[in-house]
N, C-alpha and C positions, 0 to 999 in steps of 0.2 A: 819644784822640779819643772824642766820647760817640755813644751809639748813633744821639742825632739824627742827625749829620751824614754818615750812609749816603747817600752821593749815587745815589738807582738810575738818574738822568739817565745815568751813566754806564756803557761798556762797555770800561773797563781794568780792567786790576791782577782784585784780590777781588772788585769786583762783577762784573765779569765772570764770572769763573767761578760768582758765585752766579747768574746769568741764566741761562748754558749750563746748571746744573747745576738749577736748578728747571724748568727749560723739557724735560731727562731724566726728572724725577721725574713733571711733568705728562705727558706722553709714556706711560710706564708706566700713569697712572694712565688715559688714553684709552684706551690696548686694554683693559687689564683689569676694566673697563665698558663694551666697546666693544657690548656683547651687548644688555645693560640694555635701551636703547631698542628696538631691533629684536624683540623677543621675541615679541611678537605674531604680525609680519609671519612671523617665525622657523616660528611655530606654523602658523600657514597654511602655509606652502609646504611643510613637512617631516611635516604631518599628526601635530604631536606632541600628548600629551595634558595638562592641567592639573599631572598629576603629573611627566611628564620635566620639565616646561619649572621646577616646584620643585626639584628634582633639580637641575638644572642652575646654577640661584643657589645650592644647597649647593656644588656641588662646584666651582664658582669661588672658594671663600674656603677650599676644607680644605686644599690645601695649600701655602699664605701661613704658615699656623704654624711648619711644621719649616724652608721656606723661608728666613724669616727670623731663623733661628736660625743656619743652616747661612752662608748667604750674612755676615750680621752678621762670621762666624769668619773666614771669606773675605777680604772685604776691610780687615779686619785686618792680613792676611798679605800679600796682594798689592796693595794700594791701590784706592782708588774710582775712577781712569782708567781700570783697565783691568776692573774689576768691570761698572761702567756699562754699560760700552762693550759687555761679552759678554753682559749680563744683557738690554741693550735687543736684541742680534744674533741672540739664540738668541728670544727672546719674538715675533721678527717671522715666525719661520717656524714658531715654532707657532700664530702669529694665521693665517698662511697654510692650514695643517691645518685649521682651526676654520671657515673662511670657506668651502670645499669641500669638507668631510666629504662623504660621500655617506647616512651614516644615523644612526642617533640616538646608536649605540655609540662611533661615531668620530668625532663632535659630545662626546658628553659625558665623551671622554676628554681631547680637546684642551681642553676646559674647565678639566676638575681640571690639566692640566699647564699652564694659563695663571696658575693661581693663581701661579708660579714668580715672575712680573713683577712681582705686590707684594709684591714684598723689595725690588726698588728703593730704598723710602723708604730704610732705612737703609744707603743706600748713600754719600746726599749727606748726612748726619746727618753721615759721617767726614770728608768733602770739606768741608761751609761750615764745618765745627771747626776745619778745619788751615788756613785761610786767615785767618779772622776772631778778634780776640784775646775774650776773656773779657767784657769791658764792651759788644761789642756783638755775643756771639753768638745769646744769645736773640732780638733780634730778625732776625740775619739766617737762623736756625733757621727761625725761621715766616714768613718770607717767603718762604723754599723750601719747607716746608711747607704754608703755605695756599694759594699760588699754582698749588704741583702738584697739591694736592687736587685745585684746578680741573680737574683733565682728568674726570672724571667727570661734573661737570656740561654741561663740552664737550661729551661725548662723546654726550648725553643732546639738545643743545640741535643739533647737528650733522649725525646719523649720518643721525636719520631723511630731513632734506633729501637727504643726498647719494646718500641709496638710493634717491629718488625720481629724482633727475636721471637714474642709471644706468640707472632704468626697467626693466619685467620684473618675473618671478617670479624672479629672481636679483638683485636690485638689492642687498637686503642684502647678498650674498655679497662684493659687489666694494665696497660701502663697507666693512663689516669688512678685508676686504684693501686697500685703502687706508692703513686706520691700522697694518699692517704696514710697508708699505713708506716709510710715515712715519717709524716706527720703525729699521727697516732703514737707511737714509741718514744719521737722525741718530745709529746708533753708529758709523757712521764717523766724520762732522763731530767727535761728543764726543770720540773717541777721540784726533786729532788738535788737539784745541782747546786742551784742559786739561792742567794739572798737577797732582800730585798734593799736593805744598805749594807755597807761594813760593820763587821762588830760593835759595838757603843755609839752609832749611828742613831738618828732619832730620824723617822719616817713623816713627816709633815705632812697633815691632810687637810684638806678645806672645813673652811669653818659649819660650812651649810653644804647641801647636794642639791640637784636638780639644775641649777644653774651656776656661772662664775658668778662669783663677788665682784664687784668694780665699786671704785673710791669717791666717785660724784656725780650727779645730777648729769653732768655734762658729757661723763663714760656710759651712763646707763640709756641715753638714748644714742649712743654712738653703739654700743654695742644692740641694739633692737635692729638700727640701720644695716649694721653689718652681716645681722642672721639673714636676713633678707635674700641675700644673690646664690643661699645656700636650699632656699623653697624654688626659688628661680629657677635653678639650673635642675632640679627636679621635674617642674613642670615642664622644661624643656625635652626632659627625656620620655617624658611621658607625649607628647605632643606628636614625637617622632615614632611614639608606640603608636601612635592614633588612627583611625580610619584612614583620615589624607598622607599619610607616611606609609608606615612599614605596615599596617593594618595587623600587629599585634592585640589589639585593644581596641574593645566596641565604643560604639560614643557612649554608650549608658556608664560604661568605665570607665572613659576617659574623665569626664564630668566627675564621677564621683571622687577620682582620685585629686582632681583640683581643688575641688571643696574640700575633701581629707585634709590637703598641703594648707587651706586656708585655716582651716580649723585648727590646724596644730600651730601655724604661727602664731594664731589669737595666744593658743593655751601654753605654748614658750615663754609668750611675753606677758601672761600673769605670774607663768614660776619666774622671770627674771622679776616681775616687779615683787613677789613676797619674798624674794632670797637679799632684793638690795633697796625695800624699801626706805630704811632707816637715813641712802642718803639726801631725803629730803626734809629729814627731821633733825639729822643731828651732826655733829661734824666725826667725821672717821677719823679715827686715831692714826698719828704717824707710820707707826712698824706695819699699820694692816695696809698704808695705801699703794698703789701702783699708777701706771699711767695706762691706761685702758690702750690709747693710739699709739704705744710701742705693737699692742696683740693686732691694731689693724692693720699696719703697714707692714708687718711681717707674712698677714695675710695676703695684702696684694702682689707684697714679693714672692712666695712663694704660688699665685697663682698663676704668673710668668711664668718663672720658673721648670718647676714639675706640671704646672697645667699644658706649658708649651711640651715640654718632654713627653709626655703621654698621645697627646694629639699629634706630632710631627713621628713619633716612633709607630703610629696607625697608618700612617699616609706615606711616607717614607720609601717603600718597596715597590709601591704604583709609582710613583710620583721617576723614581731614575728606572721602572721599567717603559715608562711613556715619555719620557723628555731624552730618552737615550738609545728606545727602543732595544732594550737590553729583557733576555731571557727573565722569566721572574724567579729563578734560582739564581743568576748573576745580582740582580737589583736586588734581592735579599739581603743577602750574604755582604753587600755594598753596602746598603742601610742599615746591617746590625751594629757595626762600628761606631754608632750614634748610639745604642747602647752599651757598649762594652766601654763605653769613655767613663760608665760609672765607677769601676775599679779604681781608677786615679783620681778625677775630677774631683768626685766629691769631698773627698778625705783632703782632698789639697784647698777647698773652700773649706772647710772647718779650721786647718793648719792655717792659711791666711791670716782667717779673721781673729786666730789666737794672738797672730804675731806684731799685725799691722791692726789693728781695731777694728771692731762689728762695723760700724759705720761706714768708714773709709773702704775694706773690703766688698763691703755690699754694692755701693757704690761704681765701682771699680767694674765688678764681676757684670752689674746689669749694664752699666754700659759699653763693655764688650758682647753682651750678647744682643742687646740692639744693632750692633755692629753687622756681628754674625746675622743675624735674620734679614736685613737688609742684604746682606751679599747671598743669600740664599736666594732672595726677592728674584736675584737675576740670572740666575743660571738657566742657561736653555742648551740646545741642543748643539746650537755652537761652539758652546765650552769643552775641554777635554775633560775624559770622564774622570779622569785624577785628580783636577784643579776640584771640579763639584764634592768630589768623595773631601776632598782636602779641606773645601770650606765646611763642608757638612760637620766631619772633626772637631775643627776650632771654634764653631759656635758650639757646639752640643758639649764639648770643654765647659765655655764660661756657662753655658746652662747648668750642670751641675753640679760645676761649683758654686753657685747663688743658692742651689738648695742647699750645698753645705755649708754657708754664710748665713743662711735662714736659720736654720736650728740651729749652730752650733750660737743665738743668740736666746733662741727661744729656752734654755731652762734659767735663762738671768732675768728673766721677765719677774717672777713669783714664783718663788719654790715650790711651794703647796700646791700650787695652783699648774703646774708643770703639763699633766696630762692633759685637760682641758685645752690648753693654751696650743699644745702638740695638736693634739685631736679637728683646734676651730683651722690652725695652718693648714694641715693636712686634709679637711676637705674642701678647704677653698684651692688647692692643690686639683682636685678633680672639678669643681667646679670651671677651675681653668679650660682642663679639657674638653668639658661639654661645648662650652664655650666657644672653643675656640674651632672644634668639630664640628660644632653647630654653622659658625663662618666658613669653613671649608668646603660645607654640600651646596653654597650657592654661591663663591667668587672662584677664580685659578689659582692655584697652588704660589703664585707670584702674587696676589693679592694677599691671600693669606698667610704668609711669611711677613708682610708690608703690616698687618692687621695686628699679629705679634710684637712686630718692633714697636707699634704705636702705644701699644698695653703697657708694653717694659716701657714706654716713658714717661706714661702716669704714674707708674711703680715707683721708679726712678724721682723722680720730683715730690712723690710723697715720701721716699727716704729721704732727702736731702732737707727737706723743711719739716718732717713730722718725726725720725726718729731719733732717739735721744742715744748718747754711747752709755751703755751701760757702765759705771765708774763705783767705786769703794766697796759698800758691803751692801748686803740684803739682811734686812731684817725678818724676824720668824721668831713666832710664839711658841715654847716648848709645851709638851702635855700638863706639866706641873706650874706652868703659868709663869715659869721665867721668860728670858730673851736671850734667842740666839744669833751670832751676826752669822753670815755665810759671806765671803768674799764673791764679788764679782768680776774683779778685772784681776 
């Protein structure tokens, strides 16, 4: 069947579980923006200052990184049913904590432990895989994808009404706890709803836990390299907790939390080297091997990507309230259309790369959005404000659809290996954004669009010479020791 004929009219069989399971993903992504809009009101009633309330948008995305590392290995092991299901059950009682802190401490811890919720995404990465075959999982990739994004913009377009109906100096309180209990309900329904493949379906899980499998000598120090920019961009965040920053964080903690990030590199790279010792003793059998540099060139793609999207949907509402000198309810409302492109974009990056090949689409998509960022480079205050809204569109288009181009290759990498693989994209995803936030606090909004294009054409050059088109079948070891093929193209 071709990817057209995705009926969404429908609520059996696969599409269903692709609705219950992006309608999860949206869910995660509403709390975990549940703050966004209220922040003001936030600051008012809790008396915070300019710097906590920065503070606080740090420490909602620092721990998303190891998150979805961890979580990726997870529901490898025990399936995306009952991942979801605990991932949305534990996220509603820390939205709960976060909605009645009593002071800034216990606010801005609930924060950093909410970052835990966006691991979600790659949770239904492994879910719409094992349902949907090969010719139409890119696009139903991104239609869990862009659709879930949506909960952010919900969340944005939402919160603030339902804090006024509540009324009070407490009204945000009880709309954030709202999208708890939101939450709360729907990992029961999910938990009950779903399967974890179709009936006579066989579940494929990693041979070993703690770390991915990779096939030679030559993947296992590629992949040590590639953990690397994901303790980085940690440290980064931590740096900007620091005394000389946002003075979150004493030096005596700052220091220790470096050491901590060193120490756990060291102790990563002994469970990678007991999980894949064997390949320097012995040759890996065919059906187990893969090619490690498809998982890092998807990484750098997707850190374009969703790293620029994250970063440029921060900056975005200052950025055409000061180059336009526009109300910052005008420059909002002008900037959110950068996110609302998710609805289409993505889902039509997944359908591409169904129809025209992973490669070729990939391809394609990044070098339109080098494009787009370069013309964003120049927009000033001379431009008319429609022409800027108009490029702002057509690049944030080809942005995500590149994420949709990303995953909808990533469950052809290694079957088994699917959540992992989901999980290493998706934080070098935020990686991106530290990243690229990181560059934003000390060049112009013109530099740092110019900064982006440059990344996407690192990106870009390692697709074209490092990734391979996924072609004929994948092979996969059954429980009972046969061999199963899975098609990939």
């Amino acid at each position: 069947m071709s990817a057209e004929k995705i009926n969404l009219g429908s609520f059996t069989g696969k599409i269903r579980i692709l609705h219950m399971t992006w309608f999860a993903f949206f869910l995660s992504f509403f709390v975990w923006f549940n703050h966004a809009p209220l922040l003001a009101v936030m600051a008012d009633s809790l008396g915070l200052s300019s710097q906590q309330v920065k503070a606080l948008l740090i420490l909602n995305v620092a721990l998303t990184i190891p998150a979805r590392i961890i979580v990726g290995m997870l529901v490898d092991a025990f399936g995306p049913r009952r991942m979801y299901s605990l991932l949305l059950f534990i996220s509603s009682f820390l939205c709960f904590g976060f909605a009645f802190a009593d002071d800034y401490e216990q606010l801005a811890m609930m924060r950093f432990l909410l970052g835990f919720v966006g691991a979600g995404f790659v949770i239904g990465i492994r879910m719409v895989s094992e349902w949907f075959p090969a010719r139409q999982v890119g696009l139903a990739e991104g239609i869990y994808g862009g659709w879930g994004n949506f909960g952010s913009a919900a969340a944005a377009l939402s919160l603030p009404t339902i804090a006024l109906m509540y009324g009070g100096e407490d009204g945000w309180r009880y709309a954030i706890a709202t999208t708890g209990v939101m939450t709360l309900v729907y990992s029961v329904i999910y938990f009950f709803s779903v399967s974890d493949t179709p009936k006579g379906s066989t579940y494929f899980k990693p041979k070993k836990s703690g770390a991915m499998e990779v096939s030679s000598k030559g993947d296992f120090f590629l992949y040590l390299i590639m953990n690397i920019p994901m303790y980085a961009a940690l440290a980064v965040l931590t740096w900007k907790l620091s005394p000389s920053n946002l003075g979150m964080l004493n030096e005596t903690l700052s220091v220790s939390i470096y050491a901590l990030l060193i120490g756990l590199y060291c102790f990563q790279t002994i469970r990678v080297y007991q999980i894949n010792k064997h390949v320097f003793t012995e040759e890996i059998p065919e059906i187990d091997r893969y090619k490690f540099k498809q998982v890092a060139v998807l990484d750098l793609a997707y850190l374009v990507t969703f790293g620029s999207e994250l970063a440029v949907v921060s900056m975005l509402p200052l950025f055409f309230k000061d180059t336009f000198d526009l109300s910052l309810v005008t420059a909002g409302l002008l900037a959110s259309g950068y996110a609302f492109m998710n609805l289409l974009a993505r889902p039509s990056g997944g359908l591409f790369s169904d129809k025209f090949g992973r490669k070729r689409t990939m391809i394609i998509l990044i070098l339109g959005l080098m494009a787009g960022y370069f013309l964003m480079s120049q927009i000033n205050s001379g431009w008319p404000v429609a022409l800027a809204v108009v490029v702002t569109m057509a690049c944030s288009f080809f942005v995500q659809s590149g994420e949709g181009a990303v995953f909808a290759m990533v469950p052809l990498v290694k079957r088994r290996m699917t959540g992992q693989i989901a999980g290493m994209a998706g934080a070098y995803g935020n990686v991106g954004a530290v990243t690229f936030l990181t560059v934003f606090s000390f060049v112009t909004p013109s530099v740092f669009f110019l900064v982006i294009a440059g990344a996407a054409m690192v990106a870009l050059l390692a697709i074209i010479f490092f990734l391979d088109e996924p072609k004929g079948q994948m092979a996969e070891t059954m429980p009972d020791g046969s061999i199963q093929m899975i098609d990939v193209t």
